[in-house]
N, C-alpha and C positions, 0 to 999 in steps of 0.2 A: 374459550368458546364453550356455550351452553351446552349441554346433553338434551336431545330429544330423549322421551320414552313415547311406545305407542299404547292407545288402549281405547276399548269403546269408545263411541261419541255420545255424546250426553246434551239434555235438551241447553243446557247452558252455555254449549259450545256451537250456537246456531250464528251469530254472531261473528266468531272469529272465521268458522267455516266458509260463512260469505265473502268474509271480507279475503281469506286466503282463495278463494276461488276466482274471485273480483280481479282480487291484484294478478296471479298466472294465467287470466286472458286478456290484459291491460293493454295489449298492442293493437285489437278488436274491437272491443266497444265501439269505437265510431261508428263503425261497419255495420255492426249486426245493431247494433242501436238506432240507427236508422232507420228498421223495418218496423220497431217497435214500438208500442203507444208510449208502456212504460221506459223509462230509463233503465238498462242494463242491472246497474249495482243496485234498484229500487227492486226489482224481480230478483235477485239473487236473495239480497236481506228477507224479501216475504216469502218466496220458497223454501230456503232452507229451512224454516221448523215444520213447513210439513211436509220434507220429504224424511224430517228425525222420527215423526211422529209416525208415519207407515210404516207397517211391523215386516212389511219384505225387505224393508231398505237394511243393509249389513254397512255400517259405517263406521270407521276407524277415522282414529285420527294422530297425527303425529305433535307433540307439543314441547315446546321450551321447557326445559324443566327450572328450567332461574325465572321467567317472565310470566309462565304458568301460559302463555300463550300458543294457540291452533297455528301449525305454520305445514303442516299436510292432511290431506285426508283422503280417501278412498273409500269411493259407495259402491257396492254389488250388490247382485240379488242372486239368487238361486231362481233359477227357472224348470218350474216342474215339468218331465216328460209329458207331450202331447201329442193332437194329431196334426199334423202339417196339412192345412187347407193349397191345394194350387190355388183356386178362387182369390183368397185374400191373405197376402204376406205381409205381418207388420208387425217391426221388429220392436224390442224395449224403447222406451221415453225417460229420460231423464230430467225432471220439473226444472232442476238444478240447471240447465244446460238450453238456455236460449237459444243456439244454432242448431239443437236436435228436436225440438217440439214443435209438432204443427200449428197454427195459427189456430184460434179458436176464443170464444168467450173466456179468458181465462188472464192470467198474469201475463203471458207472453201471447198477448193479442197484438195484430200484426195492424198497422193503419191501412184504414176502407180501398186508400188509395192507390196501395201495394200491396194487394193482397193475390192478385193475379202475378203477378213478377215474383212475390213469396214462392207462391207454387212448383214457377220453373224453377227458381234454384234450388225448390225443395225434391225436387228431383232426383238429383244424385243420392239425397239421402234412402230413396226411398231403394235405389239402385242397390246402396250395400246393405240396409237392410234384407233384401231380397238375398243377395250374397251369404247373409251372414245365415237368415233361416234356412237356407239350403244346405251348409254346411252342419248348421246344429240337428237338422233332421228330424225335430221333435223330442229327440232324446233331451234327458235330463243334465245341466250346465250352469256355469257361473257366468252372469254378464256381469262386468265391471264400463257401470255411466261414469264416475269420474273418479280421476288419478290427480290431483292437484298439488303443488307445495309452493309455500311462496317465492316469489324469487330470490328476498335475500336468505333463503336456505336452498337456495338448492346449487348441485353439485357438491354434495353433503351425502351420497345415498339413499337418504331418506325415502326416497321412491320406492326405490329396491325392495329399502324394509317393507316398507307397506304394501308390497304387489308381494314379497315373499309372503307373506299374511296369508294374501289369498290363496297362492299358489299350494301351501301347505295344505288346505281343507281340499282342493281340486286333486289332489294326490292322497289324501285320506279316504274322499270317499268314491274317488276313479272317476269324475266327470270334465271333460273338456274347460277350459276359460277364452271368452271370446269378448272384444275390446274394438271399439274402432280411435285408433291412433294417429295423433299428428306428426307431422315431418319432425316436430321437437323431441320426439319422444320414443318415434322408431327404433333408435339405438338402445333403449334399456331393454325397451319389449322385447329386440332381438337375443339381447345377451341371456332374459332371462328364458328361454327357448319359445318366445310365438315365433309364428311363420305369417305370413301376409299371405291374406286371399283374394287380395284385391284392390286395387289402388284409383282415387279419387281427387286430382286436384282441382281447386278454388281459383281462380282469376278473380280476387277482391277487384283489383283495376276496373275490367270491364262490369262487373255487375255496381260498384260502383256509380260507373256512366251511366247505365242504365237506369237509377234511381234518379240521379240529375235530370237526365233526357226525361224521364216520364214528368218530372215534377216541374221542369220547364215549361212543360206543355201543357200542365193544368195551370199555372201562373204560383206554385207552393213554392214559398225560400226556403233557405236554412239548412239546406245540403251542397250549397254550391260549390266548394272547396273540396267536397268529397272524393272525387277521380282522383284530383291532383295529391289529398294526401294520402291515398294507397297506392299512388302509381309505381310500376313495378313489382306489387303486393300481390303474394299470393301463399296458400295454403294446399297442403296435402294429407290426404286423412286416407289410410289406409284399414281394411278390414280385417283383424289379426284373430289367430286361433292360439292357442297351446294345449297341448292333445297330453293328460296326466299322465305322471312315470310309474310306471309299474313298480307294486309296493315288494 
């Protein structure tokens, strides 16, 4: 078995990034594809060089050392202390990340025809955001938008490494790390000491039917099978902190 090593991302590794981001939400796509103009994996390949090229974005990546191939990566930012407006809470956006970007003129433009249904499920997100800026308080912090590996590496630790990465600078220079995590992935995040501020689950099933029903009713095909293949489908995405160790 190969050795990972980790190290910077480089604009050359926009590519594999995609394609390992692609394949660790490959149970989805249908789903969140649905809402979208473009095709999933088509917005991940055109995002990912410029979120390499955004000089906030801190990206690591984890690679094959025999294949030379991207098989994790990990994007943060440093968020500079500010003031918390009550008025308007609105938490980081990750370009990388289709089910966290609001609709808009952009890559992840949502169709004319679900853009209002968009809204309500965009909801919840808007819920932990609120969650998460209450707890950051304006002080200065690491968001970590995405923790990725692919599947045939993982349960390999690789995570681990690449969240100890971050967790080391968050302990250097004493500021919190804050993450909104899936049911998959709860358990590293625990082990490596976040704590949950908050808990949000998905019924894909039901918003599913909802995209049918709406599209039913304007005479739109091509989701018809949708309910039936997430039935039972569902997601959990909780709001995660870890508060740095005293050096």
């Amino acid at each position: 078995m190969a050795s990972v090593k980790l190290r910077p991302a480089q604009p050359a590794d926009a590519a594999g990034i995609a394609n390992t981001h692609y394949r660790a939400l490959d149970r989805y796509h249908e789903f969140y594809g649905a809402f979208f103009v473009l095709d999933p994996k088509e917005i991940l390949e055109k995002s990912t060089p410029v979120a390499l090229e955004k000089p906030e974005n801190i990206i690591l990546v984890a690679v094959d050392e025999e294949s030379s191939g991207v098989v994790g990566i990990v994007k943060y930012t440093i968020e500079a202390e500010k003031v918390v407006s009550t008025a308007t809470v609105e938490g980081p956006a990750s370009v990388e990340d289709p089910a966290s970007v609001p609709a808009g003129p952009s890559l992840t433009a949502v169709k004319e025809h679900l853009k209002e249904l968009w809204t309500e499920f965009g909801r919840r997100r808007d819920e932990m955001d609120e969650c998460y800026e209450r707890a950051a308080d304006g002080k200065r912090h690491i968001y970590i938008h995405t923790l990725m590996i692919n599947p045939d590496y993982q349960r390999r630790g690789i995570g681990g490494k690449l969240l100890a990465e971050v967790l080391k600078q968050s302990d250097k220079e004493a500021i919190p790390v804050f993450l909104a995590s899936t049911a998959e992935s709860i358990g590293l995040y625990s082990r490596m000491g976040f704590e949950s501020l908050g808990t949000w689950p998905i019924d894909n099933e039901y918003w599913a039917g909802r995209i049918v029903g709406l599209e039913r009713e304007l005479g739109i095909a091509g989701h018809e099978g949708l309910q039936e293949t997430f039935k039972g489908v569902g997601e959990v995405e909780d709001v995660m902190v870890r508060w740095p160790k005293k050096q």
